[in-house]
C-alpha positions as CSV (number, residue, x, y, z in Angstrom):
1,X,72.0,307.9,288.1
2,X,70.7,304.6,289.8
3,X,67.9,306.8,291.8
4,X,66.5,308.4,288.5
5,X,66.9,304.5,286.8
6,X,65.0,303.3,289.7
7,X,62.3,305.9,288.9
8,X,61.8,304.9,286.1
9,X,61.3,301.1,286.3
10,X,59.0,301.8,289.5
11,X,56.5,304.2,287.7
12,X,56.5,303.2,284.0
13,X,56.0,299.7,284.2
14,X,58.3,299.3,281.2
15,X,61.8,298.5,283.0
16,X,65.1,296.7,281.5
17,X,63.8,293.2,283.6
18,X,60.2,293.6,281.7
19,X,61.6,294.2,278.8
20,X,63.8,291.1,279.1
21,X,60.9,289.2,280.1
22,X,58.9,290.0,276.5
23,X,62.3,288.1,275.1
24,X,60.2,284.9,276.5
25,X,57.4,285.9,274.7
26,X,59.4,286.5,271.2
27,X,60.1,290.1,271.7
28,X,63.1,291.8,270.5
29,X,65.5,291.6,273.7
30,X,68.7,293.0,272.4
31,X,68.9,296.4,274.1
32,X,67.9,295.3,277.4
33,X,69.4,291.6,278.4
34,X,72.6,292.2,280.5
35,X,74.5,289.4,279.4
36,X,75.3,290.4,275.7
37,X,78.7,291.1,275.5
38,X,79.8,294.3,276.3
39,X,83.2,296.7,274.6
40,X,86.0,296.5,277.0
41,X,88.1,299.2,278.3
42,X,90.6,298.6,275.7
43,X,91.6,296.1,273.0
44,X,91.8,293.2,275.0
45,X,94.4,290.3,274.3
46,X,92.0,287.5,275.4
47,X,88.3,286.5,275.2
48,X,87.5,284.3,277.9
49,X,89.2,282.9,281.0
50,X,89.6,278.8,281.5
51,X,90.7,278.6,285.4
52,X,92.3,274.6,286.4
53,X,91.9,275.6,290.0
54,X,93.9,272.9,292.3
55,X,92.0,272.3,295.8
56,X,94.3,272.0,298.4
57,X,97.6,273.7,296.8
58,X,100.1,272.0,295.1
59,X,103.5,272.1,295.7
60,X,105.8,274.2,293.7
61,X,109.1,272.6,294.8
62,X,107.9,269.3,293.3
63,X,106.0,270.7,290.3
64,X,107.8,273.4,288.4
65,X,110.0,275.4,290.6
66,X,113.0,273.5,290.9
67,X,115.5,273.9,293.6
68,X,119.0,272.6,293.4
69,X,119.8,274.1,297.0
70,X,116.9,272.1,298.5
71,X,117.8,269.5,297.3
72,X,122.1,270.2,298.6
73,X,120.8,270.5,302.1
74,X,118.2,268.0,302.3
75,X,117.3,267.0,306.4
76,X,118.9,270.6,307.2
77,X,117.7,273.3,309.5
78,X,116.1,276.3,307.1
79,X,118.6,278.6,307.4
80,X,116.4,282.0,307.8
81,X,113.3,282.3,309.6
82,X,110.0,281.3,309.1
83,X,106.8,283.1,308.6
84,X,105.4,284.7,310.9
85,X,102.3,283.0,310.9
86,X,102.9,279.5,309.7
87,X,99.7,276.5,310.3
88,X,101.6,273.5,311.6
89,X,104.6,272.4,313.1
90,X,107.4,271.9,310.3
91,X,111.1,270.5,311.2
92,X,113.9,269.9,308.3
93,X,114.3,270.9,304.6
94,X,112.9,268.2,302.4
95,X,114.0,268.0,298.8
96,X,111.7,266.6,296.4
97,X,110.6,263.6,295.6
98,X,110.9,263.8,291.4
99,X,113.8,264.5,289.2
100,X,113.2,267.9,287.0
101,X,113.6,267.4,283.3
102,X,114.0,270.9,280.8
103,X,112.1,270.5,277.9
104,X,110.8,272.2,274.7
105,X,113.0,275.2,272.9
106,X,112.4,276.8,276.1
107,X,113.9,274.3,277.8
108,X,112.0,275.2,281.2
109,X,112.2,272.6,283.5
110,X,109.3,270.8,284.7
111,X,109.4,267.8,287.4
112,X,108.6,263.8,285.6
113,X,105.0,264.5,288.0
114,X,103.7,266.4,284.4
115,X,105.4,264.5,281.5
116,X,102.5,265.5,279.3
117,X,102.1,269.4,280.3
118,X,105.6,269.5,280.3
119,X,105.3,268.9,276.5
120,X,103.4,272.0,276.2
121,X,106.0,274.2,278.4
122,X,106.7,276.1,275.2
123,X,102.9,277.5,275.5
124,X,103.7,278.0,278.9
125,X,104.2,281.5,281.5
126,X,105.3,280.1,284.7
127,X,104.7,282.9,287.2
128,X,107.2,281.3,290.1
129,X,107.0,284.3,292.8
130,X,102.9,284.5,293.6
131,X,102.0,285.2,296.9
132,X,99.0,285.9,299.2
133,X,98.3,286.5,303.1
134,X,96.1,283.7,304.9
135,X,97.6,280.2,305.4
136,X,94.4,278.6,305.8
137,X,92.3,277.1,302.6
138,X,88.9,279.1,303.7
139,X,90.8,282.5,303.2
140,X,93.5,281.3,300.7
141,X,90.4,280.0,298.3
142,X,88.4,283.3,299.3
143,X,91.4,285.3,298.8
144,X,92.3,283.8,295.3
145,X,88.6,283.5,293.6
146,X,87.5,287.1,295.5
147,X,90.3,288.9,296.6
148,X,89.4,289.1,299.9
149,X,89.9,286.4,302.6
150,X,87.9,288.2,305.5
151,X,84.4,289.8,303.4
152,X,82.1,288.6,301.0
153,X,82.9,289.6,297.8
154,X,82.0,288.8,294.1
155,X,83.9,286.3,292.4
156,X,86.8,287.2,290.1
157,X,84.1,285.1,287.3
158,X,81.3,287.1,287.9
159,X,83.4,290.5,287.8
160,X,84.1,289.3,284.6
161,X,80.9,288.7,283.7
162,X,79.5,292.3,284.8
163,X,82.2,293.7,282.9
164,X,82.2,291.9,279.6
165,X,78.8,290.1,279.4
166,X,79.2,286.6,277.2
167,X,79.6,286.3,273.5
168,X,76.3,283.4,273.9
169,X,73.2,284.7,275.4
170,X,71.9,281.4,275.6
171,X,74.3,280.0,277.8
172,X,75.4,281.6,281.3
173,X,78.7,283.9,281.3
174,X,80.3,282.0,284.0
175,X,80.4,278.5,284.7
176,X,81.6,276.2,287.5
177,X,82.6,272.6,286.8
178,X,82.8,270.3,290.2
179,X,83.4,273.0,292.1
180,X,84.2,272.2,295.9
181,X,82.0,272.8,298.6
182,X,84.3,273.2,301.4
183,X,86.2,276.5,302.4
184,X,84.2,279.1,301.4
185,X,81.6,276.9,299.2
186,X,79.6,278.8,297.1
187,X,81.0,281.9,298.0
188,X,83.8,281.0,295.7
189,X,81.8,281.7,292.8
190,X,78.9,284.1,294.0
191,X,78.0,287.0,293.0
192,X,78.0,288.8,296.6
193,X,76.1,292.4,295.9
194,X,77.0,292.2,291.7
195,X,73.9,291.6,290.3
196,X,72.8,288.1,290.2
197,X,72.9,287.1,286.7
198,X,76.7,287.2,287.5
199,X,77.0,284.3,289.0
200,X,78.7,281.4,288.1
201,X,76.5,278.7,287.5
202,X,77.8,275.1,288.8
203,X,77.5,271.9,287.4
204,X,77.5,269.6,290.0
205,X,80.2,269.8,292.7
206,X,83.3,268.1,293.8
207,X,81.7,264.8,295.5
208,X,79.6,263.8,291.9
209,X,81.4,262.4,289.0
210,X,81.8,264.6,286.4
211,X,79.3,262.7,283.5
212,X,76.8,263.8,286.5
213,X,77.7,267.0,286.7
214,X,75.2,268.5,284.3
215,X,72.8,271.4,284.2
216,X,69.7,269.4,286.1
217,X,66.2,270.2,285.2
218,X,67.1,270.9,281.7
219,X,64.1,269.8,280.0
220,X,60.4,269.4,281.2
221,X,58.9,266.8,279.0
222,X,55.3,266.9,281.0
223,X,55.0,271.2,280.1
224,X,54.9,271.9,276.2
225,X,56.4,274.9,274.8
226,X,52.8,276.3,274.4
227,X,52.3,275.4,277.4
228,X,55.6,277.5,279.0
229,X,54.4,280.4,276.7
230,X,50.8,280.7,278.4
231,X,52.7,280.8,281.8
232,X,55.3,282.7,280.9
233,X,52.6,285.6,279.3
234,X,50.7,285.4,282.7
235,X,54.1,285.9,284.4
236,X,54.7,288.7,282.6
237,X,51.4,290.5,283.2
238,X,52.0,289.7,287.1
239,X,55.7,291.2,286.8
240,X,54.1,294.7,285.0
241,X,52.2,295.2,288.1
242,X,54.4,294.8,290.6
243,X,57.4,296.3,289.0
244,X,55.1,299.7,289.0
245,X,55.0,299.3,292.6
246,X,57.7,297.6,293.9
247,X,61.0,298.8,295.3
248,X,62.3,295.8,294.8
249,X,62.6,296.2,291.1
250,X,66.7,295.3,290.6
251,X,65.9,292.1,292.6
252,X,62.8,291.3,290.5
253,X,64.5,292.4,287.2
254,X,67.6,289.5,288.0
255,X,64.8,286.9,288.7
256,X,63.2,287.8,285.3
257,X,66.1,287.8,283.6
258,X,67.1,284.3,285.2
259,X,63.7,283.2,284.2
260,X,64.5,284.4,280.3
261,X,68.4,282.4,280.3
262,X,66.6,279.0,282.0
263,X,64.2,279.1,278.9
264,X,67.1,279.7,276.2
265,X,69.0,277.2,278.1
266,X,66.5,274.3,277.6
267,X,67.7,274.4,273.7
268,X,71.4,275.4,274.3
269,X,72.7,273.4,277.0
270,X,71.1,269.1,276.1
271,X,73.5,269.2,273.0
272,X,76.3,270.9,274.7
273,X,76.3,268.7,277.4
274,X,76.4,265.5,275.2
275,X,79.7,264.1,274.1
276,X,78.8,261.9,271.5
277,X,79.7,263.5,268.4
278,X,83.5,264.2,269.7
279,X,85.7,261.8,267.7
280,X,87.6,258.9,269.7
281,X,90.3,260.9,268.8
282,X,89.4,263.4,270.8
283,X,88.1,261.5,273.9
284,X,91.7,260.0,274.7
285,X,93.2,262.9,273.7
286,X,91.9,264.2,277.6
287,X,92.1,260.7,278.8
288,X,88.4,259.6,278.8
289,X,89.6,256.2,278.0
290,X,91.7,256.0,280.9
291,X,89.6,255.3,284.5
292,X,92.6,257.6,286.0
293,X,91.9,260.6,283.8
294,X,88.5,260.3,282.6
295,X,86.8,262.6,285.2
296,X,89.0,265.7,285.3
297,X,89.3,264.7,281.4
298,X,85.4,265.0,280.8
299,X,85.5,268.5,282.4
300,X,88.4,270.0,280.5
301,X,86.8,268.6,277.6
302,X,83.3,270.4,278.9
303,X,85.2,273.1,279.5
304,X,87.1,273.3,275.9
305,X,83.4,273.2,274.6
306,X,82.1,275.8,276.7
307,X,84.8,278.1,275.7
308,X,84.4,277.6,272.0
309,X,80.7,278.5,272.6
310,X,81.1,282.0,273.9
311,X,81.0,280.9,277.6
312,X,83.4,284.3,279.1
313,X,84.9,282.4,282.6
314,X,84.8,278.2,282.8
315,X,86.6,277.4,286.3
316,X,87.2,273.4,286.0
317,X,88.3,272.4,289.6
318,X,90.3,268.9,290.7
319,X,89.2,268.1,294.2
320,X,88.0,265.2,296.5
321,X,87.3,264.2,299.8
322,X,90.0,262.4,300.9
323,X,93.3,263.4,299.4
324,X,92.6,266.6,297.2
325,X,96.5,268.6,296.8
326,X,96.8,268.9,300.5
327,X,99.8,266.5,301.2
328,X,100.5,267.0,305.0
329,X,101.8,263.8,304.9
330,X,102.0,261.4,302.3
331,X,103.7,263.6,300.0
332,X,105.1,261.0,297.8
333,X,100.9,258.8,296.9
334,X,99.1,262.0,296.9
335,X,101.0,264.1,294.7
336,X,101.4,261.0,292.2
337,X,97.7,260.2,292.4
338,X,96.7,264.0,291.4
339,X,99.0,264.7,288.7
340,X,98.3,261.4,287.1
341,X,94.4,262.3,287.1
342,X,95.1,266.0,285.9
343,X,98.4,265.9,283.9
344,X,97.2,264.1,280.1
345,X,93.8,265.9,280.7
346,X,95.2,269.6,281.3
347,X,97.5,268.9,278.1
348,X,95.1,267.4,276.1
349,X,93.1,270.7,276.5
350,X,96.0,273.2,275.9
351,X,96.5,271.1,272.4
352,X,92.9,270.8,271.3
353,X,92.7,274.5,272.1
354,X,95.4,275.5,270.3
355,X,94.6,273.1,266.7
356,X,91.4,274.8,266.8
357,X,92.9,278.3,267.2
358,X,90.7,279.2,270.5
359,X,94.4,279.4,272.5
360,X,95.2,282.3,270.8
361,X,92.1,284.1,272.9
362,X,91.7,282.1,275.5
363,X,93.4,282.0,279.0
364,X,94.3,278.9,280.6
365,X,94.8,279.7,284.3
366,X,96.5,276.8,286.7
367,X,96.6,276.8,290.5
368,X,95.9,276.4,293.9
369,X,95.3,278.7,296.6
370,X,99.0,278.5,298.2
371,X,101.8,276.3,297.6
372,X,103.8,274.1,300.4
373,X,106.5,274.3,302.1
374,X,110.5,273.2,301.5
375,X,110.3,272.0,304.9
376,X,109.0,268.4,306.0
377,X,105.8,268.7,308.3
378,X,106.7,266.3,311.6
379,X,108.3,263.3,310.8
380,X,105.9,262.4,307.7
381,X,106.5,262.9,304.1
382,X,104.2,265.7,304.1
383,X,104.4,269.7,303.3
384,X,102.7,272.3,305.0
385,X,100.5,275.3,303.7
386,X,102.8,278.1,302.1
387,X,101.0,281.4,300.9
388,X,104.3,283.0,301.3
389,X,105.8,281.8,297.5
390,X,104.5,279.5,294.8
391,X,103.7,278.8,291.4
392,X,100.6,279.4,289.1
393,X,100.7,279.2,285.2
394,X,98.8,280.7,282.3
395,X,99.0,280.0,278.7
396,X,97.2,281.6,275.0
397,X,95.6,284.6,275.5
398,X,98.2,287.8,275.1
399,X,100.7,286.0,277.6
400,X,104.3,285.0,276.6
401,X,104.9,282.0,276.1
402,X,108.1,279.6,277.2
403,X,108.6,281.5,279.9
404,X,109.0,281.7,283.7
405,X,108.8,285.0,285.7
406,X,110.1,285.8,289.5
407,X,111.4,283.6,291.7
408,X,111.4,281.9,295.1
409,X,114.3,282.1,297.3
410,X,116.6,279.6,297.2
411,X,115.0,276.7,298.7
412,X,111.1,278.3,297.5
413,X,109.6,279.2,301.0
414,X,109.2,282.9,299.9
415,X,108.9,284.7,296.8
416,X,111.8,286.6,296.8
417,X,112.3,288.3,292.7
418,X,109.4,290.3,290.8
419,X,107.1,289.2,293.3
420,X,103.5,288.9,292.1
421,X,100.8,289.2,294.9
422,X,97.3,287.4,294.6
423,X,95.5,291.3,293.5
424,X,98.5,291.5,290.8
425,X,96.7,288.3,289.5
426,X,93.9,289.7,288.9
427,X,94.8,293.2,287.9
428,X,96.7,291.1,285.5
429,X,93.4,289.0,284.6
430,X,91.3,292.0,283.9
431,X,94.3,293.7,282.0
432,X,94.7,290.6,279.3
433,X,90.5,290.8,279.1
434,X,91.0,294.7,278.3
435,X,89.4,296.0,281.4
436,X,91.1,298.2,283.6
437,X,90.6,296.9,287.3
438,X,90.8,300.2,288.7
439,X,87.8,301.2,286.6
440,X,85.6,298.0,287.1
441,X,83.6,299.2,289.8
442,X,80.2,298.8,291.4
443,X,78.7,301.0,294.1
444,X,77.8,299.0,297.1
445,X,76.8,300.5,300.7
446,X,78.5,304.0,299.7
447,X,81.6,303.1,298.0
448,X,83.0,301.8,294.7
449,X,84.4,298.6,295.0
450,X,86.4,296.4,292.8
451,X,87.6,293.1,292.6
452,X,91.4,294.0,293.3
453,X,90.1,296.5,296.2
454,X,92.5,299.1,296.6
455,X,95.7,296.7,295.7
456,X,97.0,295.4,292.7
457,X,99.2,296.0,289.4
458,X,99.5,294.6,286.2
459,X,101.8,292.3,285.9
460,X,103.3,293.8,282.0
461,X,106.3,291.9,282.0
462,X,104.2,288.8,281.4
463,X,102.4,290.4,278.6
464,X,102.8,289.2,274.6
């Protein structure tokens, strides 16, 4: 199929990129531009994917997996063994911190670090028994956004992308908000062999603030719009000449159709990106008048307005340089200092979704790549790296709500009931977005590969 396709772009002149290139030029562009949205496998719960990804892994004994026991035997030798690959030296059990409070009709219990998400706990599925297979942030963030910790793959965004499209064709399918440039970089949201108009497209990174973290070279103002049409035309005539002899033509038809979203993006993205017709309502509602939430606050609210615009994957990351959710010590001022920047924003989102009736198809993703351990690293007040149990939560989008599924052991090293692995995630993902993971596939280097490999199973009991 692709060698016949490939033909036929080479020799006629006339292929899908050339024909997205004449929607530059005013041409009808709706049969060829590979972002309109495509059907889905089956009718899917959800639209679009909002992803609250937590660098560094927080810890899900002092978030919202409670653990009477742990805290019993506080200063205690664990009583089993541990991993058998663990990343630093650990000694006694350490109980948390914070006091868990149940709340809602659910009455789910959520620790006093999330007094504003643990209003929303009602909206919440608190998956409690994830797990995954590399202890170390470079494979634990490849692991989680790729679903593989040792290859390049695509991102679970653009996978989504490929296999949906986006509901705006002005705007890209996946976007990245701050993303972190550490541990795996931009390999957390690339597009590996997908084809490149998959990618996610990221707006700014973890070291700008986030009113800086816009779409740069937006506008032109020395080039007209005549002016862009007279190069564009002689683009085009270059691009029908080579694409009749090049066998290049997949790599020229993404640059093309990167060419044709740029220009649409010049009218779509200014007034997306600017926040001033929100109400003050709204602003505080995600903390923007608050110096402690207003960054991460901006980019749920970015994010909120992404989603409403047709935007398929929005990936909204809290990270830093210096403390992030990696508590190897000071527990007690990092922990306290991340959930007090994240918690009113990632609530303030979940409501302002839900009054404007975008939860009901949206998924809400939270998470790090791992979780910590029960056990004190050294003498400090510090946790260790723990792929071996801990917590994510979703909320909207065809997932129950008020609920939490599996379990850690009794002190939460190890996920221990209806264990959920990291490719269950993501079988899960696809599932809600009504594509079935085993039949998302792209043929790469002589085999079909897919984001979930040759692992993974939905996760039903989660289901609505």
């Amino acid at each position: 199929m692709n060698f016949y396709r490939r033909q036929l772009l080479q020799s006629s002149a006339s292929g899908f990129g050339w024909l997205a290139l004449q929607g530059l030029l005013g041409a009808e562009t709706s049969v060829a531009n590979p972002l309109l949205a495509k059907q889905p496998h089956f009718p899917a719960r959800a639209k679009r994917v909002i992803f609250l990804f937590m660098k560094g892994g927080p810890s899900q004994v002092d978030t919202f997996d409670p653990k009477p026991l742990l805290d019993r035997d506080h200063g205690k030798p664990l009583p089993f063994d541990l991993p058998r690959v663990t990343f630093a030296k650990t000694t006694t059990l350490f109980k948390s911190p914070w006091k868990f409070k149940r709340y809602g009709q659910s009455g789910l219990p959520v620790s006093e670090l999330f007094p504003h998400v643990a209003r929303c706990v009602d909206d919440l599925c608190i998956i409690r028994s994830l797990h995954g297979t590399n202890p170390a942030h470079g494979g634990a963030l490849l692991k989680l956004h790729t679903g593989s910790d040792v290859q390049v793959r695509p991102s679970m965004g653009s996978w989504i992308s490929y296999g949906l499209g986006t509901e705006n064709a002005d705007l890209p399918g996946f976007i990245t908000i701050c993303p972190t440039l550490a541990h795996g970089g931009v390999n957390n949201w690339g597009s590996a062999f997908l084809p490149a108009w998959t990618q996610g497209t990221p707006l700014g990174n973890a070291s700008v603030p986030a009113p800086q973290a816009v779409v740069k070279n937006i506008a032109n103002p020395r080039v007209s719009p005549a002016l862009q049409r007279l190069q564009l035309e002689m683009a085009a005539e270059q691009n029908r000449d080579h694409l009749a002899s090049s066998s290049a033509a997949a790599t020229l038809e993404a640059r093309i159709n990167s060419f044709e979203l740029a220009y649409r993006m010049q009218t779509a993205m200014p007034e997306l990106q600017d926040l001033k017709n929100e109400s003050p309502a709204t602003l505080k509602l995600y903390g923007l008048d608050d110096p402690v939430t207003a960054n991460f606050g901006r980019q749920c609210l970015m994010a909120r307005r992404f989603a409403e615009r047709g935007v398929r994957f929005i990936q909204v990351t809290h990270s830093d340089s210096n403390v992030q959710w990696d508590q190897h010590g000071d527990l007690i001022k990092g922990h306290t200092k991340n959930a007090a920047e994240v918690d009113k924003p990632i609530a303030g989102l979940l409501h302002d979704l839900k009054s404007r009736g975008l939860l009901e198809d949206t998924l809400v993703l939270w998470g790090g790549e791992f979780g910590r351990t029960p056990v004190a690293q050294g003498t400090a007040d510090g946790r260790d790296h723990n792929p071996e149990g801990f917590t994510m939560w979703m909320a909207g989008g065809g997932v129950k709500s008020g609920i939490a599924y599996g379990a850690t052991d009794d002190y939460g090293y190890f996920a221990a009931e209806n264990k959920v692995h990291i490719h269950d995630l993501h079988a899960t993902l696809l599932y809600i977005l009504g594509m079935d993971h085993e039949k998302l596939t792209y043929r790469f280097a002589g085999r079909d590969f897919r984001l979930t490999d040759i692992h993974g199973h939905v996760v039903k009991d989660v289901l609505a």
